[in-house]
C-alpha positions as CSV (number, residue, x, y, z in Angstrom):
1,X,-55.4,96.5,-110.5
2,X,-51.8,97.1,-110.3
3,X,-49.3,96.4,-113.5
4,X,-47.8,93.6,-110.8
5,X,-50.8,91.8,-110.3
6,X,-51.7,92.4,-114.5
7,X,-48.9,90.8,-115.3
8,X,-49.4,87.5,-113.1
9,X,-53.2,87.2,-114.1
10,X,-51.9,87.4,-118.2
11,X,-49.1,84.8,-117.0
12,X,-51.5,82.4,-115.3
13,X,-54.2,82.7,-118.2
14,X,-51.5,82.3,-120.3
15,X,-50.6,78.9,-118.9
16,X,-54.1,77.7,-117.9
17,X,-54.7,77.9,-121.5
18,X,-51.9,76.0,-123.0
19,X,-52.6,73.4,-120.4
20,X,-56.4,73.3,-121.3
21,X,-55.2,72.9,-124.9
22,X,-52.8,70.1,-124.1
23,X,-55.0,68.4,-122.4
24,X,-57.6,68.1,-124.9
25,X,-55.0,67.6,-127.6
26,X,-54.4,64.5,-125.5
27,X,-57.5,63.3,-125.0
28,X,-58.9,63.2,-128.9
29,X,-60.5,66.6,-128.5
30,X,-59.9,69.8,-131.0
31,X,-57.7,71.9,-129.6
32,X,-59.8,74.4,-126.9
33,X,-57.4,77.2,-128.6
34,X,-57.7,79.0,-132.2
35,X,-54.0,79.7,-133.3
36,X,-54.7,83.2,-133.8
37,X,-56.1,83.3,-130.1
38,X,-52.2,81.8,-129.3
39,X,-50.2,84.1,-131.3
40,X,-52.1,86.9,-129.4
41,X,-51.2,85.1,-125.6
42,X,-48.4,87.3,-123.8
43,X,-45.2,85.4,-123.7
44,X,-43.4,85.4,-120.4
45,X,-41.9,88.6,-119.8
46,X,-38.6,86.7,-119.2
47,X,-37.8,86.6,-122.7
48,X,-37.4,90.1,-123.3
49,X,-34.5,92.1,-122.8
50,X,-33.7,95.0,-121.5
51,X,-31.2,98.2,-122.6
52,X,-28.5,99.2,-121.5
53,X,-24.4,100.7,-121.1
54,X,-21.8,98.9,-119.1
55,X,-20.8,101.5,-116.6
56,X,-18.2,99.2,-114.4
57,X,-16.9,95.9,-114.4
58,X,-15.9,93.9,-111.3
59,X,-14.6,91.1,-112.6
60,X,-13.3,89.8,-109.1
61,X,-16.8,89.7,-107.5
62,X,-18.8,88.7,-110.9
63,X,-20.5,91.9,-110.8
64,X,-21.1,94.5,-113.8
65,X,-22.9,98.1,-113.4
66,X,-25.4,99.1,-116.2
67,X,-27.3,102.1,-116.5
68,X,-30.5,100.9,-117.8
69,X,-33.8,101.6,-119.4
70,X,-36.6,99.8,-118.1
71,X,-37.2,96.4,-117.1
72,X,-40.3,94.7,-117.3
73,X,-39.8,91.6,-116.2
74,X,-38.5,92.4,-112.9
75,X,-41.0,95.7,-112.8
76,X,-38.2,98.3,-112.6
77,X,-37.6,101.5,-114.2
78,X,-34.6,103.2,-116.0
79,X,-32.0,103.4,-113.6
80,X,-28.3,102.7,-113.0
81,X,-27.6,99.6,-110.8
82,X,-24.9,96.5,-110.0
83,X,-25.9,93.6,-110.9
84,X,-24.3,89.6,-110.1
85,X,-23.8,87.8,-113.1
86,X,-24.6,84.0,-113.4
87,X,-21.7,83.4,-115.3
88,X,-18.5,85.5,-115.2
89,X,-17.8,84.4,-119.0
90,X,-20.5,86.8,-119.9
91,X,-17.7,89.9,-118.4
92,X,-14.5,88.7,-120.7
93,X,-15.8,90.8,-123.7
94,X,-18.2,93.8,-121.5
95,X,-15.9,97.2,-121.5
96,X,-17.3,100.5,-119.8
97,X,-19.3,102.4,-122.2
98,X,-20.5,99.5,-124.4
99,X,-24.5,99.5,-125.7
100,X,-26.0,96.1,-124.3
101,X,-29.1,93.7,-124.0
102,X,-29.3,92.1,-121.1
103,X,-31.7,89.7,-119.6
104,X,-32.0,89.8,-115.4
105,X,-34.0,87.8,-113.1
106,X,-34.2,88.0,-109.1
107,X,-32.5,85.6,-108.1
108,X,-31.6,84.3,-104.1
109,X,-32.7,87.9,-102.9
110,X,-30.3,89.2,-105.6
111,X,-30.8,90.4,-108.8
112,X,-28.5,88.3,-111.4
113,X,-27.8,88.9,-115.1
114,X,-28.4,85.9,-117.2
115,X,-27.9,86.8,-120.9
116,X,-26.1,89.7,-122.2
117,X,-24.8,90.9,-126.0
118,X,-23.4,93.6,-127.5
119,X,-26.9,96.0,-128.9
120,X,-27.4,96.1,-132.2
């Protein structure tokens, strides 16, 4: 089994299971799930966020270039790539050569930063 199709069976169990637990949490029943079993669950790979340096900024055309390590929510290695930006507020304060985190997503065929800050 591939890391892609990994991922997307953790991701369903993941939800199957919080929806079996809701369900019998609604229905008088003891939860189906021990806490420990939930702290264990993967969270959506969504939520982390990737490294990177700000290598251009095109604040026309709400674009920004990183060179980044890898990211696993989108299944992509290191590399250096443009990226759209949902919001062009989040390029007022990015200069070339900065240290960021950054969240991406695919997004209408493109791949769109949603969430960026300086790294700490």
């Amino acid at each position: 089994m591939n890391s892609k199709s990994l991922k997307s069976v953790l991701i369903l169990t993941a939800v199957l299971a919080s929806a079996s637990a809701a369900y019998a949490s609604s229905h008088g029943s003891a939860p189906m799930i021990k806490d420990d079993a939930k702290k264990e669950m993967p969270m959506a790979a969504s939520a982390e966020m990737a490294e990177g340096e700000i290598r251009k900024v095109d604040m026309d055309n709400k674009k920004i270039t990183l060179k980044h390590g890898e990211i696993k929510n989108l299944d992509m290695p290191g590399m250096t790539m443009v990226f759209q930006v949902k919001d062009a507020a989040l390029l007022e304060k990015a200069k070339v050569g900065d240290k960021v985190r950054f969240k991406a997503e695919k997004s209408g065929g493109a791949l769109v930063v949603t969430d960026m800050q300086p790294a700490k």
